[in-house]
C-alpha positions as a printed Julia matrix, in Angstrom:
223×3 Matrix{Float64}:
 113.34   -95.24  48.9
 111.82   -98.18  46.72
 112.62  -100.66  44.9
 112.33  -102.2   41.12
 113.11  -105.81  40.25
 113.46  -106.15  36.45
 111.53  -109.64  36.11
 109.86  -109.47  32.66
 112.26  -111.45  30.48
 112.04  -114.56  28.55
 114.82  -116.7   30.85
 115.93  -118.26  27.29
 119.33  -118.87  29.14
 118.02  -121.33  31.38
 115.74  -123.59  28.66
 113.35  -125.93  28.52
 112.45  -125.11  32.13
 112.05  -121.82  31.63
 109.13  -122.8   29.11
 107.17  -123.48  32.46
 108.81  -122.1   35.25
 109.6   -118.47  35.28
 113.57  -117.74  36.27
 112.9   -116.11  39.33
 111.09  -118.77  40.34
 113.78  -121.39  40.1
 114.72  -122.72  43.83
 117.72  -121.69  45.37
 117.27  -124.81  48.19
 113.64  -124.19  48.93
 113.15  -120.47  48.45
 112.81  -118.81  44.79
 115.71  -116.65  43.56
 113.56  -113.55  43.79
 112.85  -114.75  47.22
 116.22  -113.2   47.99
 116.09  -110.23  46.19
 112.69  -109.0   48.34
 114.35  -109.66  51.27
 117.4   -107.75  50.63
 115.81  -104.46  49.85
 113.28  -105.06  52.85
 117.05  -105.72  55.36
 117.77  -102.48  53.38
 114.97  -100.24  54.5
 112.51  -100.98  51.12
 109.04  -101.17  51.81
 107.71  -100.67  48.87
 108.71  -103.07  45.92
 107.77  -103.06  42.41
 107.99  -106.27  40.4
 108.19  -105.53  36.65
 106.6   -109.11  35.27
 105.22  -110.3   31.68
 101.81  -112.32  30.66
 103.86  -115.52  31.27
 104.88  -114.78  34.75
 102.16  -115.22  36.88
 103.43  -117.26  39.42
 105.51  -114.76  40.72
 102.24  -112.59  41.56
 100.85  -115.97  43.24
 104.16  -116.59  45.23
 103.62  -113.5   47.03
  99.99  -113.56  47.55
  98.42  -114.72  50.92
  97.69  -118.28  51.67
  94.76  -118.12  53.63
  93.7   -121.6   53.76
  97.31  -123.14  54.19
  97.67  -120.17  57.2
  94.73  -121.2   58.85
  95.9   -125.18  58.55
  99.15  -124.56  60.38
  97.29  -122.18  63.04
  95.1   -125.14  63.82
  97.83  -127.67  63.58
  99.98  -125.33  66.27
 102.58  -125.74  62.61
 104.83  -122.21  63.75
 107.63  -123.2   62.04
 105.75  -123.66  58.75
 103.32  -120.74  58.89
 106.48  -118.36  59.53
 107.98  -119.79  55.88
 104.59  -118.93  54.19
 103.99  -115.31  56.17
 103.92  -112.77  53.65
 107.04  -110.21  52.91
 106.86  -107.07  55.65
 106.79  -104.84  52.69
 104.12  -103.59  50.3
 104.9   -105.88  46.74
 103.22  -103.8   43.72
 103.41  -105.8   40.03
 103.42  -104.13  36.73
 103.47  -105.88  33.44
 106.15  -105.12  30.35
 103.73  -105.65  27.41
 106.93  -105.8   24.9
 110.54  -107.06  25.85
 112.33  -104.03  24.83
 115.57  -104.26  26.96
 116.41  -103.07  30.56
 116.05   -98.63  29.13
 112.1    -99.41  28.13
 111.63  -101.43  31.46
 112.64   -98.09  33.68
 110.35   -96.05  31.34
 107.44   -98.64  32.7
 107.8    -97.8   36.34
 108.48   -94.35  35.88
 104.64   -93.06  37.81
 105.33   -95.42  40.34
 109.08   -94.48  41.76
 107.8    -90.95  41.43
 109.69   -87.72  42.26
 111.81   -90.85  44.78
 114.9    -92.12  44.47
 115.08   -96.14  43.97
 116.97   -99.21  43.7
 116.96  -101.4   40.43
 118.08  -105.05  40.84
 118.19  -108.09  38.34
 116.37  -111.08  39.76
 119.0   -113.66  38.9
 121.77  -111.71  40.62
 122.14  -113.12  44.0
 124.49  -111.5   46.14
 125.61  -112.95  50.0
 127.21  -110.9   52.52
 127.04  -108.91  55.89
 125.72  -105.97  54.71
 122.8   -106.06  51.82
 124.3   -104.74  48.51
 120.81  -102.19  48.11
 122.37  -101.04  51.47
 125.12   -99.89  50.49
 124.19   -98.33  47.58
 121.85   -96.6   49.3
 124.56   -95.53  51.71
 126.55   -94.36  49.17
 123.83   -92.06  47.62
 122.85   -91.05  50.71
 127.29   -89.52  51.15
 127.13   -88.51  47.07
 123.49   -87.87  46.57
 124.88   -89.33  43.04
 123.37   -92.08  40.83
 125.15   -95.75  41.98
 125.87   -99.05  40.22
 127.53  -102.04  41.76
 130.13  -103.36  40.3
 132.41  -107.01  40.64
 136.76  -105.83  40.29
 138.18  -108.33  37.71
 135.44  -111.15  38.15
 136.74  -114.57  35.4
 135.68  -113.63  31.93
 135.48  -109.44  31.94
 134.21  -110.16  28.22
 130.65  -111.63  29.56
 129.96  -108.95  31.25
 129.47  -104.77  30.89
 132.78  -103.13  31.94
 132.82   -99.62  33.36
 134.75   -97.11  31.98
 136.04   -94.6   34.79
 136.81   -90.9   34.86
 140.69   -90.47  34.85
 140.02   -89.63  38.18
 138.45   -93.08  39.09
 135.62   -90.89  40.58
 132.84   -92.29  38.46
 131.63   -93.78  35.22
 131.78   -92.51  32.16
 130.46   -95.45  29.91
 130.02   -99.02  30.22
 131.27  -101.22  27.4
 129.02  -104.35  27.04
 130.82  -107.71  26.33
 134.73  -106.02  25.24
 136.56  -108.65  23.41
 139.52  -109.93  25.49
 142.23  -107.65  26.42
 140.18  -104.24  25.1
 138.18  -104.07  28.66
 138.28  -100.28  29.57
 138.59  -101.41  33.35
 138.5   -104.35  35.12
 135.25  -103.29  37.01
 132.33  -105.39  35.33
 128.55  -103.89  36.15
 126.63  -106.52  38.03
 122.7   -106.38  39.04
 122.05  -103.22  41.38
 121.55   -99.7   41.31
 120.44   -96.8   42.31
 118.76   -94.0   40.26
 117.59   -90.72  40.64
 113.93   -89.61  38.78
 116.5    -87.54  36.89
 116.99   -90.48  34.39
 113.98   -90.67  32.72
 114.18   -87.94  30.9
 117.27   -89.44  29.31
 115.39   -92.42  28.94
 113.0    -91.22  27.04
 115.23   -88.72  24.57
 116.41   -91.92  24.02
 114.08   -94.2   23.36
 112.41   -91.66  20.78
 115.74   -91.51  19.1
 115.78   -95.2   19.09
 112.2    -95.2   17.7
 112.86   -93.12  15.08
 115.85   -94.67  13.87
 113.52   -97.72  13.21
 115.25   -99.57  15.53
 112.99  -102.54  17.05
 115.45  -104.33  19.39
 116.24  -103.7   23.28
 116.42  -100.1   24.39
C-alpha cells in the first residue's frame, strides 16, 4: 500500500501567510500539519509516501530532508531528546511536482507511474484527523473486507453546504455521487466527504476519459 498527499495548491484560504509559508507547513504546536499526515499513514503500515508539491513549495522537500549538521550537534551535545524530534520519517518520502493547478482529478493523473498496478491512500494535507485508530487504517481495513474503493466521510458535521455530500445507494451500501457545496436543505445525505481515501489503479482510466472530455470541451478550470 502507499500513500499520496495532495500538497500542490495555492493555500489562498489561509492569506497573506500563505504568500510565504506553504499550508502544510503551518504549525500545529511545533510540528507542521503535514507532519501529521506522514505519520498517520506510516502508524498505518505506509512506507512509501508520495508528496504531490508545486514550484512554490519547497520547504516541504527541505522539512523532510536530513539534518546532518544539526544531528551531529545534538550527538555531541548527548541532546536525545532533540535529535529524536529531527530523526527523519521511518518511511521512504518521494516528491513530485503539479506543473498546473488543475483540481484534485489532474493531481491523481500525476502520480499515476508511481502508485503503479498498487492500491493507495489519498489524503488532503489540511485535514487533520485525532483518534485511536489512524483514519488510512481503517480505510485500509475496510478495502482489505470489500476489496472496494473507500472515502471517509464526517455524519451531519455544522454546515453540510461547505462541504461534498455523498449520495448513497438506496441500499446505503455505497456512493453513488457526491454533491459539492448543496444549498441548505437539498443535501442528498447528511454524510459530507472529508480528506481520505482509498483507490484502486482502476481509476485512472476514468480519470483520464475524463480529463480528455474536459479538454475538449475547452474547459480550463479544475478537473
Amino acid at each position: 500500500m502507499k500513500g499520496v498527499i495532495i500538497a500542490a495548491g495555492y493555500g489562498t484560504r489561509f492569506l497573506p501567510v500563505t504568500k510565504t509559508v506553504p499550508k502544510e507547513m503551518l504549525p500545529i504546536i511545533d510540528r507542521p500539519a503535514i507532519d501529521f499526515i506522514v505519520s498517520e499513514f506510516i502508524q498505518s503500515g505506509i512506507k512509501e509516501i508520495l508528496i504531490l508539491t508545486s514550484r512554490r513549495k519547497k520547504a516541504l522537500d527541505d522539512y523532510f530532508d536530513r539534518e546532518s549538521e544539526l544531528e551531529e550537534v545534538f550527538m555531541r551535545e548527548g541532546k536525545a531528546d532533540k535529535l529524536a524530534k529531527i530523526a527523519p520519517p521511518e518511511a521512504d518520502i518521494f516528491f513530485r511536482r503539479q506543473t498546473e493547478m488543475k483540481g484534485t482529478g489532474h493531481a491523481l493523473l500525476q502520480v499515476k507511474a508511481f502508485v503503479g498496478d498498487e492500491p493507495f491512500v489519498v489524503a488532503y494535507p489540511d485535514d487533520l484527523h485525532v483518534g485511536d485508530v489512524p483514519l488510512a487504517a481503517q480505510l485500509i481495513k475496510k478495502y482489505e473486507q470489500t476489496g472496494c474503493n473507500v472515502m471517509s466521510a464526517l455524519h451531519n458535521p455544522p454546515h453540510l453546504e461547505r462541504y461534498g455530500i455523498l449520495k448513497l445507494a438506496s441500499d446505503k451500501s455505497h456512493v453513488v455521487d457526491i454533491v459539492e457545496k448543496p444549498a441548505p436543505g437539498t443535501e442528498p445525505s447528511q454524510e459530507a466527504s472529508i480528506g481520505r481515501y482509498l483507490f484502486t489503479p482502476d481509476i485512472f482510466p476514468f480519470l483520464e476519459e475524463g480529463w480528455e472530455q474536459h479538454c475538449q470541451a475547452g474547459n480550463t478550470g479544475e478537473y
